[in-house]
TIRO-2110 file (N, C-alpha, C; in Angstrom, 1 decimal):
// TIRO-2110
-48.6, -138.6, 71.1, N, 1, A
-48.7, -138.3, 72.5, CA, 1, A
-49.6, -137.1, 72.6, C, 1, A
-50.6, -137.0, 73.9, N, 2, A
-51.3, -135.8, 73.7, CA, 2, A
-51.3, -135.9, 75.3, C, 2, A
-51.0, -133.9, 75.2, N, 3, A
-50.9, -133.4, 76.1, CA, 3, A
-52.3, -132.7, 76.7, C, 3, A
-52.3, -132.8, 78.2, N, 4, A
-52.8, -131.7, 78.5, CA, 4, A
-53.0, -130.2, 79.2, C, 4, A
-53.6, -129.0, 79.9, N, 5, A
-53.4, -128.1, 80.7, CA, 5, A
-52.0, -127.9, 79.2, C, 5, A
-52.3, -127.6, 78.2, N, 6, A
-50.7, -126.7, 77.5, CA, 6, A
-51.7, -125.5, 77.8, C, 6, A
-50.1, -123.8, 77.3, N, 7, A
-50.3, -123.1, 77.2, CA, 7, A
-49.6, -122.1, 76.5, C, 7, A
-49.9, -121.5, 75.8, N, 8, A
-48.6, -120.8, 75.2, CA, 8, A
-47.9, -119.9, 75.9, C, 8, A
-46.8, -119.6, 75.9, N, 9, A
-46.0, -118.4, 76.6, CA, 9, A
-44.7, -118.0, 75.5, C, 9, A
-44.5, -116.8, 76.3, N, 10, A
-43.2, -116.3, 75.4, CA, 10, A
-42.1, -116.5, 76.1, C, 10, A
-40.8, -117.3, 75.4, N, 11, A
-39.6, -117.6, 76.4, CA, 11, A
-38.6, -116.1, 76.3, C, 11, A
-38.4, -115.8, 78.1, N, 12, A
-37.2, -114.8, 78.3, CA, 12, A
-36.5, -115.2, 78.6, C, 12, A
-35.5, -115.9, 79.3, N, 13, A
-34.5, -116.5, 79.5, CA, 13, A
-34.1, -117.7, 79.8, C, 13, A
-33.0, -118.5, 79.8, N, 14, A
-32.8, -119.7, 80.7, CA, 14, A
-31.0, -119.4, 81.6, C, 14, A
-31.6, -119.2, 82.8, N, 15, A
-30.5, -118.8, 83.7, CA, 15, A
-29.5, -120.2, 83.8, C, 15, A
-29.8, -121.3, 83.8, N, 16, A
-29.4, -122.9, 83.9, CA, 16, A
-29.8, -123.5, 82.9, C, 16, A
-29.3, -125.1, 82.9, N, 17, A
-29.7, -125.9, 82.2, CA, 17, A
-31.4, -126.7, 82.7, C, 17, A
-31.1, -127.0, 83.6, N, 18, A
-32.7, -127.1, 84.2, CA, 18, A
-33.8, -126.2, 84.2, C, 18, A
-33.8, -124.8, 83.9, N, 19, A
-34.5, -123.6, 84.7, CA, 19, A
-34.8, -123.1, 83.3, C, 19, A
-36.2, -122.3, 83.3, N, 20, A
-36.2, -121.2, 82.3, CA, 20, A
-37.2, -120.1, 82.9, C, 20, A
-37.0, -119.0, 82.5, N, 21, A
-38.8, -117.9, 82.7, CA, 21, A
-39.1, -117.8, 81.4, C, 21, A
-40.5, -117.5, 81.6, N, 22, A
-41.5, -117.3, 80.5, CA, 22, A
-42.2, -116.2, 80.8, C, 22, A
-42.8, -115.7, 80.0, N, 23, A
-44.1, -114.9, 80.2, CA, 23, A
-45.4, -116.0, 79.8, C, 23, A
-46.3, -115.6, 80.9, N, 24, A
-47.8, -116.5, 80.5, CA, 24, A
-48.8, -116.3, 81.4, C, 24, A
-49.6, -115.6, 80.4, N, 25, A
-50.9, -114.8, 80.5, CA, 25, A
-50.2, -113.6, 81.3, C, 25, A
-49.2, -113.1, 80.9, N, 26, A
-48.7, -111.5, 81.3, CA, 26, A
-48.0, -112.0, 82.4, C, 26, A
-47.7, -112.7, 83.3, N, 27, A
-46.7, -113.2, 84.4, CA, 27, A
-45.5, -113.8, 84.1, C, 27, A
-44.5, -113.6, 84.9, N, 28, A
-43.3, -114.2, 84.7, CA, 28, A
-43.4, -115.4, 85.7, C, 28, A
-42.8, -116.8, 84.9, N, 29, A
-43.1, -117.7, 85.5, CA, 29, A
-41.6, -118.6, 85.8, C, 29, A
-41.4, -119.4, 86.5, N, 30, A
-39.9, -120.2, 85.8, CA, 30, A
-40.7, -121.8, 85.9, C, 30, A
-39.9, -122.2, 84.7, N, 31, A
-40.6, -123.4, 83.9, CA, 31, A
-38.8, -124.1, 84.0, C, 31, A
-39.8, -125.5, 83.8, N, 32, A
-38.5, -126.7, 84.3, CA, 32, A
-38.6, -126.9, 82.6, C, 32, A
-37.2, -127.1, 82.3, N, 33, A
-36.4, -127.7, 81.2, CA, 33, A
-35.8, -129.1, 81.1, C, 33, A
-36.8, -130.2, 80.4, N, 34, A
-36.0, -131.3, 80.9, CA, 34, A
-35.2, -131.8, 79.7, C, 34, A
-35.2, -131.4, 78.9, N, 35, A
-34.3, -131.3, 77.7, CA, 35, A
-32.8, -130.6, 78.4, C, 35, A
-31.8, -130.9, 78.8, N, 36, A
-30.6, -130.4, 79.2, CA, 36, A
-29.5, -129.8, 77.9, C, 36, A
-29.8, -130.0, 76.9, N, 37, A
-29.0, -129.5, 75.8, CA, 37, A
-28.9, -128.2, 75.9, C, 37, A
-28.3, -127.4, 74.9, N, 38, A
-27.8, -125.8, 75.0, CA, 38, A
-29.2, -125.7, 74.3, C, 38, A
-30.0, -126.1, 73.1, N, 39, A
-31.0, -125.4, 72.9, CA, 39, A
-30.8, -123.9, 72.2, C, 39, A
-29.5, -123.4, 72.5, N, 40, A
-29.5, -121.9, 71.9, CA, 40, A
-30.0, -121.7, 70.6, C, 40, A
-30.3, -122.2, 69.3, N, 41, A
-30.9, -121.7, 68.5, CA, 41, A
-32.5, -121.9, 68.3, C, 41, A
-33.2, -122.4, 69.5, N, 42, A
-34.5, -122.8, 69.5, CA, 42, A
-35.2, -121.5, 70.6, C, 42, A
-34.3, -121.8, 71.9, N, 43, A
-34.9, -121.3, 73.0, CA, 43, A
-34.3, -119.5, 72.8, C, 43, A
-34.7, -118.7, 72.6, N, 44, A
-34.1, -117.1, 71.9, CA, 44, A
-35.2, -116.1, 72.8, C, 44, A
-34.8, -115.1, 73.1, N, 45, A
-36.0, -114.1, 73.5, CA, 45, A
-36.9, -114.2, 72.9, C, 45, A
-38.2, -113.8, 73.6, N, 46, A
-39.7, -113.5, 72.9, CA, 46, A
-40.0, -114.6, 71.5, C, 46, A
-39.1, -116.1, 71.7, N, 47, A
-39.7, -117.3, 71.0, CA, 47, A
-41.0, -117.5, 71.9, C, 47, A
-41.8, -117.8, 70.7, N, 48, A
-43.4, -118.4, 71.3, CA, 48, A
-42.7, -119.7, 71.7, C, 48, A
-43.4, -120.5, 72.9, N, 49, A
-43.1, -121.8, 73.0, CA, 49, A
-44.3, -122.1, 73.9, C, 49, A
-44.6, -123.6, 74.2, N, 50, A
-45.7, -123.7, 74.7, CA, 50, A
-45.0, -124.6, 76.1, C, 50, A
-45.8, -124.7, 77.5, N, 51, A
-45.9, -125.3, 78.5, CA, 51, A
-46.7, -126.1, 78.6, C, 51, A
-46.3, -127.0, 79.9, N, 52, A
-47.6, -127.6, 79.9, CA, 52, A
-47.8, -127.3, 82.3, C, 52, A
-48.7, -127.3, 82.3, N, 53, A
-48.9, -126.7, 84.1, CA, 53, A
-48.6, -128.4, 84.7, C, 53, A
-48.3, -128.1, 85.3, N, 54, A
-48.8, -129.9, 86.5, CA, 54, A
-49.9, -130.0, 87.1, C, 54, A
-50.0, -131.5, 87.1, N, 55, A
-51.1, -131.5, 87.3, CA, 55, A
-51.1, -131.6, 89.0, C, 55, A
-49.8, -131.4, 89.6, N, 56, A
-49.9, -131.4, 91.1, CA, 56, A
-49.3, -130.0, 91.7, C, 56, A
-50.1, -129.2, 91.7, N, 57, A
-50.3, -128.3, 92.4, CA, 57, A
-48.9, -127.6, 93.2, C, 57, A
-48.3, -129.0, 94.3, N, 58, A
-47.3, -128.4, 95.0, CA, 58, A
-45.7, -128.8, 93.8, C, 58, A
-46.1, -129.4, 93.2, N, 59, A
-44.9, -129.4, 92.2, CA, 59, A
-44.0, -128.0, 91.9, C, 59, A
-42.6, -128.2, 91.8, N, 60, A
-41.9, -126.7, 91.5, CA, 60, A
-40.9, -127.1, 90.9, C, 60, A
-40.7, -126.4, 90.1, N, 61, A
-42.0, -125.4, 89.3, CA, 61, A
-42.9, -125.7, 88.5, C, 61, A
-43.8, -125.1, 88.5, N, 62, A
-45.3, -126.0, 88.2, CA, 62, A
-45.4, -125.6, 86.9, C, 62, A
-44.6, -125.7, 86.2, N, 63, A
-44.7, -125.7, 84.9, CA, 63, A
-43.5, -126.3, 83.8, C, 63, A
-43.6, -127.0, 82.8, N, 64, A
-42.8, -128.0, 82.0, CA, 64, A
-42.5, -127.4, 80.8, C, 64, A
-41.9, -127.0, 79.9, N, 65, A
-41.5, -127.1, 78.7, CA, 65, A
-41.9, -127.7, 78.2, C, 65, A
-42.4, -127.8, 76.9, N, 66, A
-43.0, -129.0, 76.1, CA, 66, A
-42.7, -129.1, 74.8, C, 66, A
-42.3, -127.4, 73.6, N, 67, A
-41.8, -127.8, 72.7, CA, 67, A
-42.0, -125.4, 72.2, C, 67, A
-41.4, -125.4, 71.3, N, 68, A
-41.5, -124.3, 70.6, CA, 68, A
-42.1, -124.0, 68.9, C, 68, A
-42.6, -123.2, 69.4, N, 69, A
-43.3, -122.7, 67.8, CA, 69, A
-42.0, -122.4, 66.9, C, 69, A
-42.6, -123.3, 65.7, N, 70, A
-41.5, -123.2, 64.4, CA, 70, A
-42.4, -122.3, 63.3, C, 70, A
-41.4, -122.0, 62.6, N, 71, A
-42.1, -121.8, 61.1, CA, 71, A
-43.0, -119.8, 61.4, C, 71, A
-43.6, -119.5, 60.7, N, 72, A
-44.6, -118.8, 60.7, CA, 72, A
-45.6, -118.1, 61.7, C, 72, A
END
């Protein structure tokens, strides 16, 4: 599958199962989680993880979850 408009960000929290904020490009943003699992040992403070933007503008929140940096 290839994605596109990704971006990297750093994950700060997930208030809900749906909901998260990120930092990206220095802003705090809230990004849709469609993975509904607890995720707690993936999703952690200041984990890199990457987004992806929509591609429709009025969408909210205009940005997706798409996966997290592993490893190194």
């Amino acid at each position: 599958m290839k994605y596109e408009r990704i971006e990297r960000a750093t994950f700060m929290e997930r208030p809900n199962r749906f909901i998260a904020y990120a930092r990206i490009a220095g802003n705090q943003e809230t990004i849709h989680v469609k993975n509904t699992g607890r995720c707690e040992a993936l999703l952690v403070p200041e984990a890199e993880i990457f987004v992806q933007e929509s591609a429709h503008p009025e969408t909210k929140p205009n940005w997706r979850l798409r996966g997290r940096r592993t490893g190194n």
